[in-house]
N, C-alpha and C positions, 0 to 999 in steps of 0.2 A: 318546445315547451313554452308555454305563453307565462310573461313573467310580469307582475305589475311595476308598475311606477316608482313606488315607495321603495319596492325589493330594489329596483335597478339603482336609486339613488343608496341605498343604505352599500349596495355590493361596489360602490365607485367609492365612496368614505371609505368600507374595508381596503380596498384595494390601496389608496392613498395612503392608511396607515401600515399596510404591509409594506409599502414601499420606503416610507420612511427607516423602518426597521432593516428592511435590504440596507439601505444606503451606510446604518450602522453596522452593517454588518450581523447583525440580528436575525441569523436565516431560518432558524427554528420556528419564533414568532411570527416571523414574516412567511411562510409556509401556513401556518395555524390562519394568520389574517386572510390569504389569499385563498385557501382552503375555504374559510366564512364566506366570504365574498360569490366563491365560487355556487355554495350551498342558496343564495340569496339568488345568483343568476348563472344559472352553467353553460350560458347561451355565448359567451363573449372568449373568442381567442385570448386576448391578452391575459386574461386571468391567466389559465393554462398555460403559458406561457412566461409568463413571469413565475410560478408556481416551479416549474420546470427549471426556470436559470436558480432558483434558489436551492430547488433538490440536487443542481450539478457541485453547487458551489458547501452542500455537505457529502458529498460523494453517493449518492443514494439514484445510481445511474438509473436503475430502471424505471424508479418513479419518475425522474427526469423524462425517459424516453415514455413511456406511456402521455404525460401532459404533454408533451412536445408533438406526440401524433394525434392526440387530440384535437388541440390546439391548430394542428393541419386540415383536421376532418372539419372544425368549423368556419375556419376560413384558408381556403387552399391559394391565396395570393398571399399569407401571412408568412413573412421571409424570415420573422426572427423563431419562427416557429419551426423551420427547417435546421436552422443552425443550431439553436437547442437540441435539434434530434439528433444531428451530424458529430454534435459536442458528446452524447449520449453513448451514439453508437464508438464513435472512437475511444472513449472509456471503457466502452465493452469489448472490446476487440474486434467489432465486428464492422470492419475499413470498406468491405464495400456498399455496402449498404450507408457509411456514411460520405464516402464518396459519393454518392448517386445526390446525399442533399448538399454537403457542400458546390457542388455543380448547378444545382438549383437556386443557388445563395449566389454564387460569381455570374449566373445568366443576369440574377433580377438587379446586382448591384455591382454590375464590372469594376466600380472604380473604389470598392470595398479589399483594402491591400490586405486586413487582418485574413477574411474570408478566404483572399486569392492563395497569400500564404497556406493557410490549411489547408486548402487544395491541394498545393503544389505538395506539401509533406503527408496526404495523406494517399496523393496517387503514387508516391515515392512507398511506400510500404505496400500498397496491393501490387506495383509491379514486381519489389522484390519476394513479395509470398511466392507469388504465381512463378517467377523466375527460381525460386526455390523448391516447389512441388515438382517442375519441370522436372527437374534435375538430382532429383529424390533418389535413390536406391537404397534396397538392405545391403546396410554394411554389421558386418560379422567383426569388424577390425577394429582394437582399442582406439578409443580418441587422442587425442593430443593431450589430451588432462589427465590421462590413466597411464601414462608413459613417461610424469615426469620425475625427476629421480633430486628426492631432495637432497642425497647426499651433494648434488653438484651444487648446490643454492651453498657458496659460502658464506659463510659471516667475519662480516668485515672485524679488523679488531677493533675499529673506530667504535661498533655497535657498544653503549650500554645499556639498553635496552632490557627487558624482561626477557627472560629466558626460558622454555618448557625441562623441566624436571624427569630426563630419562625418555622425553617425547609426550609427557604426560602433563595435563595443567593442571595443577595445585592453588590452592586456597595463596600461599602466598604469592604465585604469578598473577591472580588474578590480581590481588592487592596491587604490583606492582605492574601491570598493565595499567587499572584505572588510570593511577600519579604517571604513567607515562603520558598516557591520552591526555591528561587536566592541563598537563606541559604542552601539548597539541606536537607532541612525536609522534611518530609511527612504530609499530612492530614490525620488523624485522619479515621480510615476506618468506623466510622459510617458514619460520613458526608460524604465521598466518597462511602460511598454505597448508601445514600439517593440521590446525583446528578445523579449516575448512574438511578436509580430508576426513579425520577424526567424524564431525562433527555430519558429515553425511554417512557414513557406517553406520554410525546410532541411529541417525533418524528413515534408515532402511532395514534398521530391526523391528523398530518399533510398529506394533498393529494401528490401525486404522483409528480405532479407539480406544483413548485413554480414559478407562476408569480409575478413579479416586474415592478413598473414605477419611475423611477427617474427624477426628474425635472431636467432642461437641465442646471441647474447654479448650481446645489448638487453637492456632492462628492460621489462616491462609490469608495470604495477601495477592489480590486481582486488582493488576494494572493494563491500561487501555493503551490508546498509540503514545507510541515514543515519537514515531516521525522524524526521526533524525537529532533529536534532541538530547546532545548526551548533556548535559549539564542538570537536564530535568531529570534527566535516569541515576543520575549523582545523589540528585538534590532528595530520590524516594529511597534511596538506599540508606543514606542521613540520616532522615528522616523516621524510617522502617527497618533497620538493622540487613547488614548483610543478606543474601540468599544463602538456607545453610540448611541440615536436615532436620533442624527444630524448627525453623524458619522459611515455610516454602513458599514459593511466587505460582501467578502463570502467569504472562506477559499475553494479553488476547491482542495480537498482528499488528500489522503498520508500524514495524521497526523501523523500517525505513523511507527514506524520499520527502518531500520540502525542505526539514532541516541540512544541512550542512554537515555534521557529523553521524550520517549513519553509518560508516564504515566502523567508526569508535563503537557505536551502539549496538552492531549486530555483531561485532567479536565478543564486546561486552557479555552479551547473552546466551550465544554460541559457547565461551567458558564456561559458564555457570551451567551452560547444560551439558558440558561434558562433564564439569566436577558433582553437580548433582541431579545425575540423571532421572532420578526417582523422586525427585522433592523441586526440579524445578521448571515451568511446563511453557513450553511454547507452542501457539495456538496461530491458525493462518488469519491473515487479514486479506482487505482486495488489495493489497498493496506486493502484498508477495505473488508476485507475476511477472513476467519478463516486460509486457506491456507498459504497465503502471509505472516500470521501473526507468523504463526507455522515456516516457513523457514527465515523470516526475523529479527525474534527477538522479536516481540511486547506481544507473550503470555510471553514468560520466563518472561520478565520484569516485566510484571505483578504480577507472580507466585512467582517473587523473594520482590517485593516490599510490596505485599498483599498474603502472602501465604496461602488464604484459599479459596479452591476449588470455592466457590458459586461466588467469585468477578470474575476470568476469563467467569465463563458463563455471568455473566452480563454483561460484555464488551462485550463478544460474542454477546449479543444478541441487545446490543446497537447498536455497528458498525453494523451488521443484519440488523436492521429496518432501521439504516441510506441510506443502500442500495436502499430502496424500498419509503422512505420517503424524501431525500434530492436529487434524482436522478439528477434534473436539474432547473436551474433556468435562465429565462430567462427576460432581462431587454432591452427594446425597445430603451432608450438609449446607451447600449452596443453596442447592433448591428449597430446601425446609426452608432456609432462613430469609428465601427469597433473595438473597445477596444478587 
């Protein structure tokens, strides 16, 4: 596409001010400017490219990876345009295919250690797939997870801790869960393996889709990622009153991974959706993935906080079923109201 003069300088000015905006961390804006830029001259890798580290750095992989192959197709020696896609594809799950470009990245820049690194941890995961499909068979035999017997989980008398009500969690455990967490204690891993437990039977009842109707004078309150962030999940409760049957949530995904407390955070909402199943709705993020969870933080915390094997499958396989069980929810009021 033949581009004039004026366009090429007007789309280097965009470019300049997108990156400014990168640099504040501004990746919305800086997407929009480099987006302009791009519309002035579509002729120039970098655009596409920078475009791409900005779409990774708001998690919007695919757009990431589309600019990123782009960005290849217009200059195939362009090496930070491999690494964008390799950063893409390992967000996507899909290892070998970013193996193939971080490969491509440690040929053109051997003495690039970041690069070499992701290398070396992303050919560590496609050999263990590939050594795990090996070695695959149907097994018909309960897991490790389905076998364990909580009556053997004692409780120490040291524990003061919040307690389950008959095995059941009530309004006031939850109260006294929060003020344990705010203390930065722990629960007690019998009763957080029984929520977990709990808390995946519910969400293997529930159908694919969640319908809702709200009457047009109710409240519903629709919050975004938590992230780990229990202080800020404190801070809307405060803020917005308990979750409660007059008072219902949906929490739309990304409980967990960057912050620090999401183990606090997803029992937090794990409770509230045992105690109101029907008034308080969780919805999947890209973050509920075994993936996501592995690169972002959310298994170690677990591992560090519960260090024994069966509780990470059990999250495993909770956030899992959440995938397929809280997929979407729709409320005939949302839409009117455009909310």
């Amino acid at each position: 596409m033949s581009v004039t003069d004026d366009a090429k300088k007007k789309a280097e000015e965009l470019k300049e001010r997108a990156n400014e905006h990168f640099k504040r961390q501004e990746f919305d804006r800086a997407i929009e400017m480099y987006s302009e830029a791009i519309t002035q001259n579509p002729n120039v890798a970098v655009y596409y490219g920078n475009r791409s580290f900005a779409y990774l750095k708001t998690e919007c992989f695919g757009y990431a990876l589309n600019d990123a192959s782009k960005a290849i197709e217009l200059d195939e020696s362009y090496v930070k345009g491999y690494y964008r896609r390799a950063a893409a594809y390992m967000s996507l799950g899909k290892f070998k295919q970013a193996l193939k470009d971080f490969n491509a990245v440690v040929l053109a820049r051997p003495n690039d250690r970041d690069a070499k690194a992701k290398y070396i941890e992303c050919s560590k995961i496609v050999k263990r797939k590939a050594f795990e499909n090996a070695i695959s068979v149907e097994d018909t035999k309960k897991s490790v997870v389905d076998t364990i017997n909580l009556d053997s989980m004692t409780i120490e008398d040291s524990y003061q801790g919040p307690k389950l009500e008959n095995g059941a969690v009530t309004l006031e455990f939850m109260k006294a869960l929060m003020e344990t967490y705010k203390e930065g204690k722990k629960l007690h891993r019998r009763y957080a393996y029984q929520i977990l437990l709990d808390v995946k039977a519910l969400f293997e009842k529930m159908p694919s889709m969640v319908e809702i109707t709200i009457p047009d004078d109710d409240k519903f309150t629709v919050c975004g990622d938590i992230h780990g962030q229990y202080f800020d999940l404190l801070n809307i409760f405060e803020l917005n009153g308990l979750p409660s049957e007059t008072n219902p949530y949906l929490f739309n995904g990304d409980f967990v991974d960057r912050g620090s407390f999401s183990v606090e955070c997803i029992f937090t909402l794990f409770g509230f959706k045992l105690l109101y199943p029907n008034h308080f709705f969780m919805s999947r993020g890209n973050h509920e993935s075994q993936t996501m969870n592995q690169m972002y933080g959310f298994e170690g915390e677990v591992k560090a906080k519960y260090p024994l094997k069966y509780f990470w499958c059990k999250f495993k396989m909770s956030l899992l079923i959440l995938f397929d069980s809280c997929s979407s929810i729709i409320s005939k009021t949302l839409i009117n109201q455009n909310i």
